[in-house]
C-alpha positions in Angstrom: -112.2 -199.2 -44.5 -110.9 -198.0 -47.6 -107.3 -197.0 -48.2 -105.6 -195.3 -51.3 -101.4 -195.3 -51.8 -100.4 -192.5 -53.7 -100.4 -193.6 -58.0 -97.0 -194.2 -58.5 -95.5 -193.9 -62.3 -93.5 -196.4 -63.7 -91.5 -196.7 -66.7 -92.9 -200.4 -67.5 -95.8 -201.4 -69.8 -99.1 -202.1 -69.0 -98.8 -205.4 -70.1 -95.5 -205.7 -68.4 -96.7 -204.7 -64.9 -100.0 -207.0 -65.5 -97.7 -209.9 -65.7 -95.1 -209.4 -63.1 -98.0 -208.8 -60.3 -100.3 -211.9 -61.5 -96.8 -213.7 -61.0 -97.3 -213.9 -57.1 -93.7 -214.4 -56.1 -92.9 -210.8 -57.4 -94.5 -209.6 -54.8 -91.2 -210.4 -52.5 -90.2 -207.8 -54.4 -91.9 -204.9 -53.5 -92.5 -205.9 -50.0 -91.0 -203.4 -47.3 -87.7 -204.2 -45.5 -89.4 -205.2 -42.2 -90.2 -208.0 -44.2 -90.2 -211.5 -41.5 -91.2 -213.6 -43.8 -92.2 -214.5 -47.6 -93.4 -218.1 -48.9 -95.6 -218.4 -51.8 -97.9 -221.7 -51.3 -99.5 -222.0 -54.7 -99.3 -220.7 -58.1 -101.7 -218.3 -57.1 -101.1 -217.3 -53.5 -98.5 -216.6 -50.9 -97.8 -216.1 -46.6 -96.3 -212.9 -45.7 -95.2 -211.4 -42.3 -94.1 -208.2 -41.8 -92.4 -208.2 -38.0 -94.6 -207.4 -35.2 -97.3 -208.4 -37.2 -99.5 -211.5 -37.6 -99.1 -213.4 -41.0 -101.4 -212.9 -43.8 -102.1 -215.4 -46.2 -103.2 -213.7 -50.1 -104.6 -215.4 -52.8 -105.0 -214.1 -56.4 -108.9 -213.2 -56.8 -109.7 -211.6 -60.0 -107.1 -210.5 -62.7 -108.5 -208.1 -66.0 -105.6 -207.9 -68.4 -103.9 -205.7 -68.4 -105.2 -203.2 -66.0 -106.1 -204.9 -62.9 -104.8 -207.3 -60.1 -107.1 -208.2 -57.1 -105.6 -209.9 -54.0 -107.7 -211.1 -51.1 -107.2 -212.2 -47.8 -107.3 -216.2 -47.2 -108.7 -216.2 -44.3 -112.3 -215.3 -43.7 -111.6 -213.6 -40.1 -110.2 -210.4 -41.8 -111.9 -210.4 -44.8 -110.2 -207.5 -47.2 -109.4 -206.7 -50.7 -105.7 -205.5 -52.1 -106.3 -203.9 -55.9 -103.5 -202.6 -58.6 -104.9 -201.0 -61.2 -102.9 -200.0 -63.5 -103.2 -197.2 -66.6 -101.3 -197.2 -69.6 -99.9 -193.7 -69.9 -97.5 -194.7 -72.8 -96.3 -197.9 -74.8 -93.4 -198.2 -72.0 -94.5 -196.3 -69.0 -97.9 -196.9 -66.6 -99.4 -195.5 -63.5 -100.1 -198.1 -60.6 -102.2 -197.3 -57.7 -103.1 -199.9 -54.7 -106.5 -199.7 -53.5 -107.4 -201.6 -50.0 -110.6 -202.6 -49.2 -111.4 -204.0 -45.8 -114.7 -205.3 -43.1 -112.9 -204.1 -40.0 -114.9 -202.8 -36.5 -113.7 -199.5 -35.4 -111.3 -200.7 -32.5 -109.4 -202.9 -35.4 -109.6 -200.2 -37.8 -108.0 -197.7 -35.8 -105.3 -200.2 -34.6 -104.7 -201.5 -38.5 -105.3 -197.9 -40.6 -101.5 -196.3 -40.0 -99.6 -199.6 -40.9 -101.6 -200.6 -43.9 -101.3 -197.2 -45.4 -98.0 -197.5 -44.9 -97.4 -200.8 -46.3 -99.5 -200.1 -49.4 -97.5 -196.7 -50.2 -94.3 -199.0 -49.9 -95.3 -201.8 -52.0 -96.6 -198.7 -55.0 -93.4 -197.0 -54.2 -91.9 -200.6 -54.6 -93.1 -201.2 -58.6 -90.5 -199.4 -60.5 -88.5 -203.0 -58.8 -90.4 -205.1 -61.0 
């Protein structure tokens, strides 16, 4: 399953935006309101629940200065992918879209594909918080 928020501009740097989101307690941050819970467990990952939702562990997986941040799950049992890229479209402004990527069967699909597009298009609407 592949999911797209909408590219969101933002009146940051590149290099700005690269930092904040390789910082993984900024992403309190953007998180939506329904937010439950936020604990970062390491320097490079953190536990987030959003309420009536289980709690997903993310770790930092890849990072390309300063155009790309990849988050993935913890946990082998939903095995998924969370990707900023971001393009320069100025020295002080950038586009930032969220790309999920995720191995789901089509029952958990179905069940997973409205809130996740939601939450992606909040934490992109989100950025200009950094």
């Amino acid at each position: 399953m592949n999911l797209e928020s909408p590219k969101v501009s933002v009146q940051k740097s590149a290099q700005y935006l690269f930092d904040q989101l390789t910082d993984v307690k900024n992403f309190e941050k953007l998180m939506p309101d329904n937010i439950a819970k936020f604990e970062v467990t390491g320097e490079d990952a953190f536990i987030f629940g959003l309420k009536g939702m289980p709690e997903i562990k993310l770790k930092m997986k890849d990072k390309t200065a300063p155009t790309k941040v990849v988050l993935g799950a913890a946990s082998d049992k939903l095995p998924f992918t969370l990707t900023g890229n971001i393009t320069p479209t100025s020295d002080d402004s950038s586009d930032v879209q969220l790309h999920f990527e995720g191995e789901f069967n089509a029952m958990m699909a179905m069940m997973v594909k409205g809130p996740i597009s939601k939450f992606i298009e909040t934490l992109a609407g989100n950025m200009h918080k950094l």
